[in-house]
N, C-alpha and C positions, 0 to 999 in steps of 0.2 A: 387521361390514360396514365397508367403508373410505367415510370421508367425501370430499368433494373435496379439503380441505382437508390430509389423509390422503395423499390420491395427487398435490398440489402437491409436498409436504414430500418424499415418497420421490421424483419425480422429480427435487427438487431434485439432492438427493446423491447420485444415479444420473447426474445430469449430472456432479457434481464429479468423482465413479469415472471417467467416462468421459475427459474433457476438463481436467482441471486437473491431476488425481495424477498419472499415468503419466508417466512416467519423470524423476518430481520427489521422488516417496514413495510407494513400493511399498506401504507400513502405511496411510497415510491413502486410496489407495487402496481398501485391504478393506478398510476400515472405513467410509466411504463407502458403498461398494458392501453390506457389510451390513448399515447406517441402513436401508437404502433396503427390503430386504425386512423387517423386522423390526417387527411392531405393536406392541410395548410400546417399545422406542423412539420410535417414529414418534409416540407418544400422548404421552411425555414429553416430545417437542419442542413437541410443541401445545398444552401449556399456558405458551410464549412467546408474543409477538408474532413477525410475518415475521422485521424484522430481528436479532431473536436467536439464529433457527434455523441460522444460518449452521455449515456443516463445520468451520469452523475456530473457529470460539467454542466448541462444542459437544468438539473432540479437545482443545484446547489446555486446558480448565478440568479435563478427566480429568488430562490429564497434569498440570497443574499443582500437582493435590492429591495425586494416587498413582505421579506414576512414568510413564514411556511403558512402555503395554502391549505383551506380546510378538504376540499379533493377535487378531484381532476376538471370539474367546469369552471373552480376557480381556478385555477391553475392555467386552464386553455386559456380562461380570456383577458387572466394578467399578461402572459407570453405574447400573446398575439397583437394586447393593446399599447404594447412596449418592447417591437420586436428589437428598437436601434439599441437601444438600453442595454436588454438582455444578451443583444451581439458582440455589446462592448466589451462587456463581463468575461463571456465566451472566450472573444481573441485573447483577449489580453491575461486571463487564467490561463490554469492549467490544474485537474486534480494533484496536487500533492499531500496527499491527503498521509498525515503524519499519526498515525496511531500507535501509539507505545505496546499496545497489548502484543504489537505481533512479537515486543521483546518474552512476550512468555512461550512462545513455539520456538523461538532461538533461543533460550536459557541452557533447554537441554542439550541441546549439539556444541552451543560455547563452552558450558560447564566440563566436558568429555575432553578437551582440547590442554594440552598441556600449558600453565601457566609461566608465566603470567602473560595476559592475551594483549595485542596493540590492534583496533579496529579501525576501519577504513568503509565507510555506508555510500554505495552508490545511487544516487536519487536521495539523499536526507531529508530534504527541505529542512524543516526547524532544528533536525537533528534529536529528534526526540526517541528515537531507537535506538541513537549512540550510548545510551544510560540502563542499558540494563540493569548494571549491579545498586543503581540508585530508587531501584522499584520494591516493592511488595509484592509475592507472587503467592496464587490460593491454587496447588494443583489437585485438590480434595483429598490424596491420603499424604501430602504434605505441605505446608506451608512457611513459603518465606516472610519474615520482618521487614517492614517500610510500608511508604503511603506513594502515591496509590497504591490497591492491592488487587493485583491486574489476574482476573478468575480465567484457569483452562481447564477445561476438560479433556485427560490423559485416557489411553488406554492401558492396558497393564502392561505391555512392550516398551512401554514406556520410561525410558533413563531420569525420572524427576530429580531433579538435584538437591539436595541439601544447604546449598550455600550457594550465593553468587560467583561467579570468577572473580580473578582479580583482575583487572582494566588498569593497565600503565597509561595509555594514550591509547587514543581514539582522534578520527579527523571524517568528514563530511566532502562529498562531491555533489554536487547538485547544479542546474541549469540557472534555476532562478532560487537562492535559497532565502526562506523568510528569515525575513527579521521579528524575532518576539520583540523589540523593542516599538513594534509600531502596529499601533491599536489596530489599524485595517487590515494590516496582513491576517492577526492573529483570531478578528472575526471572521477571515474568509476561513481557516484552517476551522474555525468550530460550526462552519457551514456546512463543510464537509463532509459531516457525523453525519447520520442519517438522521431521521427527525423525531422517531420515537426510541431514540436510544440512547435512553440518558443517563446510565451507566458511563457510556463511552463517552459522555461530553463532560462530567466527572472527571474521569479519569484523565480525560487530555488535559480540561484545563491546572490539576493537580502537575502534573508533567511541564506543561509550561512554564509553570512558575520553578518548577526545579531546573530544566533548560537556561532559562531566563539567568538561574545564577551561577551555573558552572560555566555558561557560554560554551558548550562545543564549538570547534572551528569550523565553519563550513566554507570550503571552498568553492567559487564560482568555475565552471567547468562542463564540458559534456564528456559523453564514453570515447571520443573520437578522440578527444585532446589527450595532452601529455601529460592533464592533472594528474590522475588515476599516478602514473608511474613514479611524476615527483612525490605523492602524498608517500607511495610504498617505501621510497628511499629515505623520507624522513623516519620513520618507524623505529623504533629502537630496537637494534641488532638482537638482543637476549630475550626478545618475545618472539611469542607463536600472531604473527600477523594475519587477521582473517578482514578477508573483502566480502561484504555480505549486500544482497539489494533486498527489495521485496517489492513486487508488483512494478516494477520499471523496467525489466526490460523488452515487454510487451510491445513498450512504444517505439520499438528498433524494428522498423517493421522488414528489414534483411535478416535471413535467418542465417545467412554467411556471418555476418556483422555481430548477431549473436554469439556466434560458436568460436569468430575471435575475441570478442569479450571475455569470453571467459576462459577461453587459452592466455590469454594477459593475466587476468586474473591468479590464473594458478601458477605462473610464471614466480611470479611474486610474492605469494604465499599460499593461504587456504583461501579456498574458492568454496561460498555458501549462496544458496539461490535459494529463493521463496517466489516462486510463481507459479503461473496457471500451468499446468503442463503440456500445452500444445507448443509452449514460450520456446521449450528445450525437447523436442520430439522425442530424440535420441535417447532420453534422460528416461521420459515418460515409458517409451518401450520396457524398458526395464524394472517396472513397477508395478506390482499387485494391479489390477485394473478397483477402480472404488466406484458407488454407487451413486454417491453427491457429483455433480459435475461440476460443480462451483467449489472447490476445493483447490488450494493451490500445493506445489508438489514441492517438497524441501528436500535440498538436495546439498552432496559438496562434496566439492571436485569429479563432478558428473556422476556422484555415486547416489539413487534414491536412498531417501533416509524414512521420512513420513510426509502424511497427507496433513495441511494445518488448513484451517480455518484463514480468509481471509483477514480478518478482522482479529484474531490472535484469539478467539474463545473456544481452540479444540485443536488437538493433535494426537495425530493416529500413527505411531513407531513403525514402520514395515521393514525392518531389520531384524 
C-alpha cells in the first residue's frame, strides 16, 4: 500500500519525466519516469530526507559508481543490487552542480551594473560562475572572445553586451566547496552533467581548468552564518558589490529564511537571484506568467528581470 509520503516522491520524478528531461536527456527521462512507478525504488528513496531524494542526486551517484546505464532496467537493477553503495554516495554528496553557462544568463544584468563589479556567489561550489569575464559567450546576433564559448539563446528584449564587465574581486560561499585540486571531487562535478549532453561536459571541463588557475576563494560557510557579511566587508569600497546564487536557495526549505536572505543580501549591496520561481513567490507574482515550467526566474533586488534556462542555454528579458 503506497504511503503519502510514497505517492509525494513518485510525483516527484514524474514531474521531473515530464518537465525538466525532455529534450535535455532522453535517459534521465526514463528513468525518471521509471522512479516514479516503481515500489522498491520509491522505498529506497524514503529512507532519505526530502532533500536527498532529488532525480539528480539519486542518477548522478549510479553513474558515479558504475558507469551511465544503457536504460531504466539497467539502471533498476544496478540501484537495487548496490543499494548500501548508492546510499553512501547519496549522504555524503550533495548536487552542486557548477555549470558556467548559467554565467551567460548573468552577463546581461552584470554588464548593466556600473563598474567596476566586486562579486560574492552564494552556493559556488568550484566557483566556476565567479569567472565570467574569463568566458567566450555566442548570443547569435553577438559574440564574445574566449574559450569556452558558452551558446544562449536571447530574445530581442534582450540587453546582449558587447564586452564583459570588469571584475576587481570576486569571493565564493558555499557549504562544502570543491576542491579542483582533487581528482574525485572533480569527477563527481562532471557526473553531474547530464549524460547526453556533451556540450556541457565540454565546456565544464574547459572551465575547470581555467578555475583550477585563478583559484577563486571559496569560503566554507552556510546562509545562516556570518560568512555572507564578512565576505561583503572585504569587498573593496569603489565597486558595485553584487551577491548572486543560482539554484540554491531552493534548499532553504523556510520561505521566512528565504526573504531574510535576501533582505541581507541587499543590505550589503546588489542582490541577483537565479531560481525556480516558487523559491521567491512574491518575486514570481510580478512576472509575465511563461509557458516552460522549468524555467528559472532571474531577478535583482526582488525586481523580475527574465526567464533563463537552467542550465544557462536561453534567456527571455521581461523588462
Amino acid at each position: 500500500m503506497s504511503t503519502p509520503n510514497d505517492l509525494d516522491t513518485a510525483a516527484r520524478y514524474l514531474r521531473f519525466a515530464n518537465t525538466e528531461a525532455p529534450a535535455r536527456s532522453p535517459l534521465y527521462e526514463a528513468l525518471a519516469r521509471g522512479v516514479s512507478m516503481d515500489r522498491d525504488v520509491i522505498g529506497f528513496l524514503q529512507t532519505f530526507p526530502r532533500e536527498k531524494q532529488q532525480p539528480n542526486l539519486l542518477f548522478a551517484a549510479v553513474r558515479h559508481l558504475f558507469g551511465t546505464p544503457a536504460d531504466w532496467n539497467g539502471f533498476r537493477g544496478t540501484l537495487l543490487a548496490n543499494r548500501d553503495a548508492v546510499a553512501a554516495v547519496m549522504r555524503s554528496r550533495s548536487t552542486q552542480t557548477n555549470e558556467p553557462a548559467r554565467c551567460a544568463t548573468l552577463l546581461p544584468l552584470l554588464a548593466q551594473l556600473p563598474p567596476p563589479l566586486a562579486l560574492i556567489e552564494v552556493g559556488a561550489s568550484a566557483g566556476l560562475c565567479l569567472l565570467p569575464d574569463r568566458y567566450g559567450y555566442d548570443y547569435g546576433r553577438a559574440r564574445l572572445p574566449g574559450e569556452p564559448v558558452l551558446r544562449c539563446a536571447v530574445n530581442e528584449a534582450t540587453p546582449v553586451p558587447h564586452a564583459a564587465p570588469q571584475i576587481v574581486w570576486r569571493a565564493g560561499l558555499d557549504l562544502n566547496p570543491i576542491d579542483l585540486s582533487d581528482e574525485n571531487e572533480v569527477a563527481w562535478l562532471e557526473t553531474l552533467v547530464w549524460p547526453e549532453q556533451t556540450e556541457r561536459l565540454t565546456n565544464l571541463r574547459a572551465a575547470i581548468k581555467i578555475a583550477a588557475a585563478v583559484k577563486p576563494r571559496i569560503v566554507q560557510g552556510d546562509l545562516a552564518s556570518d560568512g555572507l557579511a564578512q565576505l561583503c566587508a572585504e569587498a573593496p569600497r569603489n565597486s558595485t558589490l553584487v551577491i548572486f546564487h543560482t539554484a540554491v536557495l531552493a534548499y532553504i526549505p523556510d520561505p521566512a529564511a528565504r526573504r531574510a536572505f535576501g533582505e541581507r543580501a541587499m543590505q550589503c549591496g546588489t542582490w541577483i537571484s537565479n531560481e525556480m520561481p516558487g523559491v521567491f513567490p512574491d518575486i514570481a507574482r510580478r512576472a509575465p506568467m511563461r509557458g516552460a515550467p522549468d524555467l528559472f526566474l532571474l531577478s535583482m533586488n526582488g525586481r523580475p528581470i527574465a526567464w533563463s534556462d537552467p542550465h544557462g542555454a536561453s534567456l527571455d528579458w521581461i523588462e
